[in-house]
C-alpha positions in Angstrom: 26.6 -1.9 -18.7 24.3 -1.3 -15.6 25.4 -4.8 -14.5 28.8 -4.4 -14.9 28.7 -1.4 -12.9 27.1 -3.1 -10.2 28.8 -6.2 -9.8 32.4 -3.6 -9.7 30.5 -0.9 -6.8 28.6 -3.3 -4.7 26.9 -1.1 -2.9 24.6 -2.9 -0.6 24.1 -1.9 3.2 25.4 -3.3 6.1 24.0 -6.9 7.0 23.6 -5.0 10.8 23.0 -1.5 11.7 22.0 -0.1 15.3 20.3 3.1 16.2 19.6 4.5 19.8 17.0 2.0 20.4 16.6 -0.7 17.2 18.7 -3.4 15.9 18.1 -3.6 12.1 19.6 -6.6 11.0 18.9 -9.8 8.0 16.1 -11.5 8.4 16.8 -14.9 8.9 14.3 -18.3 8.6 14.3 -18.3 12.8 12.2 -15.4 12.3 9.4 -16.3 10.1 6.5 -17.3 12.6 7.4 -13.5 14.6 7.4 -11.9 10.9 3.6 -13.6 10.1 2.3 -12.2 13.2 3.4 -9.0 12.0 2.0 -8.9 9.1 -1.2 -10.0 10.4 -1.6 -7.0 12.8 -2.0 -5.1 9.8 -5.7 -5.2 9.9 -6.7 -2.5 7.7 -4.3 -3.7 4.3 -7.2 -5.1 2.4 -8.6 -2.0 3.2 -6.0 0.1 2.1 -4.1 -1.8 -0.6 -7.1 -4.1 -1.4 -5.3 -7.8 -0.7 -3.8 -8.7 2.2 -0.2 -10.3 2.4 0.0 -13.3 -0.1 1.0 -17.0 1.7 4.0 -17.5 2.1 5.4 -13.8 1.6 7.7 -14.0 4.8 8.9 -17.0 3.4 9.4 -16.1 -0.2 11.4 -12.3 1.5 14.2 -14.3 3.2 14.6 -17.3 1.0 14.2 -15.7 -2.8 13.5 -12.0 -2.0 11.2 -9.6 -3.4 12.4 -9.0 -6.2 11.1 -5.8 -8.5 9.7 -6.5 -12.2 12.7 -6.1 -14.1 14.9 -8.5 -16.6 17.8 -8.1 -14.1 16.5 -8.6 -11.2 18.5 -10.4 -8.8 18.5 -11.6 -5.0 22.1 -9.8 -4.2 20.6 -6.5 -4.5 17.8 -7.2 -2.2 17.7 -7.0 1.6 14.9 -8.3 4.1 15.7 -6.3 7.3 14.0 -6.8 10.8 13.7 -4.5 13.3 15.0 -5.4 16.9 13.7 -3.9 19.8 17.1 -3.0 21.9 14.7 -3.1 25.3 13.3 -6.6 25.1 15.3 -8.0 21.6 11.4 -8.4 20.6 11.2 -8.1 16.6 8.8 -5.3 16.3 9.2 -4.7 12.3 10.4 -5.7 8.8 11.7 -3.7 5.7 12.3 -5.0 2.7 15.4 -2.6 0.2 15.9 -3.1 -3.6 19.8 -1.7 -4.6 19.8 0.4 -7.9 16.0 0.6 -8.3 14.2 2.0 -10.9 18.1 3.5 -11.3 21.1 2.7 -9.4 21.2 5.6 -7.6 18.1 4.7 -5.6 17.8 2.7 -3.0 14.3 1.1 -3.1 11.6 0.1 -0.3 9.3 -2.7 -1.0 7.5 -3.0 2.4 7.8 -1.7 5.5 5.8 -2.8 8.5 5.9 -2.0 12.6 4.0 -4.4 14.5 0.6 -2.3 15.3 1.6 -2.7 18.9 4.7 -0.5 18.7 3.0 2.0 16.1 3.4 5.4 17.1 6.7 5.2 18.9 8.7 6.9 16.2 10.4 3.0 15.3 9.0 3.4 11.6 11.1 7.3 11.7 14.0 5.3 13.1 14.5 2.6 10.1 14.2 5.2 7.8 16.6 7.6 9.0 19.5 4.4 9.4 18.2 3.3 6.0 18.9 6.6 4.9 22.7 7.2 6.2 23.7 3.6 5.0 22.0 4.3 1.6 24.3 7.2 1.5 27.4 5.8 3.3 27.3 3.6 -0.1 26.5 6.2 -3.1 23.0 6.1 -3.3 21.2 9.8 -3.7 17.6 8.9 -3.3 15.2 6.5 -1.5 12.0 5.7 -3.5 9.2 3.3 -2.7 5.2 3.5 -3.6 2.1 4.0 -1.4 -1.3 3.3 -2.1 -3.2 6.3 -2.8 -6.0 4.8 -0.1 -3.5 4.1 2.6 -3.8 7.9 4.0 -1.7 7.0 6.9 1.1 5.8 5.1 0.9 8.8 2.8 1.1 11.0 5.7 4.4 8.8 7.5 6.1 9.2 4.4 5.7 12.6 3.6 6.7 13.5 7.1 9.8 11.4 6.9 10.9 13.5 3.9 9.2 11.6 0.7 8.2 14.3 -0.9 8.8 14.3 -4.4 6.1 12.2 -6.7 8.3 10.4 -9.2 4.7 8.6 -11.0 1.1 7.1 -10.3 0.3 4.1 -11.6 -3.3 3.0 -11.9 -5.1 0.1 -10.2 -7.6 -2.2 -11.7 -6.9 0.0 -14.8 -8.3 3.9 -13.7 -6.4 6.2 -12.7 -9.5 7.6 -9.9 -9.6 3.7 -8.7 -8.3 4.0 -4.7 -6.2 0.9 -5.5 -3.7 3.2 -7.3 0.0 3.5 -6.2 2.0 7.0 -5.8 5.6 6.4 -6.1 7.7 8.6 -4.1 11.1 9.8 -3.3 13.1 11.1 -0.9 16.6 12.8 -1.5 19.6 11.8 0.6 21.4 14.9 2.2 23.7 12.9 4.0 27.4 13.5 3.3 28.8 9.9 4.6 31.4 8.4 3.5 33.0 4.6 4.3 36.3 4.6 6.6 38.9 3.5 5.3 41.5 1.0 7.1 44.2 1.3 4.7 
């Protein structure tokens, strides 16, 4: 049924989507060595997630996807997004969007990274809130997406950026107290978008 429903809404966002100063658009191969560096300024994941990027992640985004652990799973309902820097056209993020997960109204986030250069600038604010109004513009009610209970600064982005509502924990290395654990979050869309239509 949930299939069947998908493959007749197709609600995925737009391949390209601009805000005042980003260009979010697909990631594309072109990209991968900028992506790696990314990734790699993210010097406190073992830290907080305890692993750091596997190889070959970038790679594995754009080419297969990300997809989450379920039977259906399927690479038309995943987006890799990059984050353009309108200033300079430097790439200065990545987000990574699940359509119809762990229901199909939500609009799931895998990953999201800013460069740690351009931390701090209110970029990470900016995806989200385009994210948002496309998720809406195309049905969904909620974005959802899980944090690692150790990674205090991205508990604090997320709750600022309106993911405020625990949906579940699940536990790392098998105890609930272990820092490794995951929150899983939502946030829910008040947008009122709807699609033009060029009848």
């Amino acid at each position: 049924m949930f299939i069947y429903l998908w493959n007749t809404m197709k609600k995925v966002i737009s391949e390209r989507v601009e805000t005042s100063s980003l260009i979010i658009r697909e990631g594309i191969t072109m990209d991968i060595q900028f992506l790696n560096k990314i990734c790699e300024s993210w010097d406190d994941k073992r830290l907080t997630e305890g692993h750091d990027f596997e190889p070959g992640f970038i790679e594995k985004c754009i080419n297969e996807g990300d997809l989450p652990p379920i039977s259906d799973a399927s690479k038309e309902r995943y987006s890799f997004k990059v984050a353009i820097n309108k200033a300079n056209t430097e790439i200065i993020g990545f987000i990574d969007l699940y359509h119809g997960y762990p229901d199909s109204e939500t609009l799931w986030i895998s990953t999201m990274v800013i460069d740690s250069q351009h931390k701090k600038k209110g970029y990470g604010g900016e995806i989200i809130e385009a994210v948002a109004r496309e998720a809406a513009i195309n049905g969904y009610k909620n974005l959802g997406l899980g944090v690692y209970i150790q990674n205090l600064t991205g508990l604090r982005f997320w709750f600022k950026n309106g993911f405020e509502k625990i949906i579940d924990i699940t536990k790392g290395d098998n105890n609930f107290t272990s820092c490794y654990s995951v929150v899983k979050l939502k946030k829910e869309i008040k947008y009122q978008y709807k699609k033009s239509c060029h009848c």
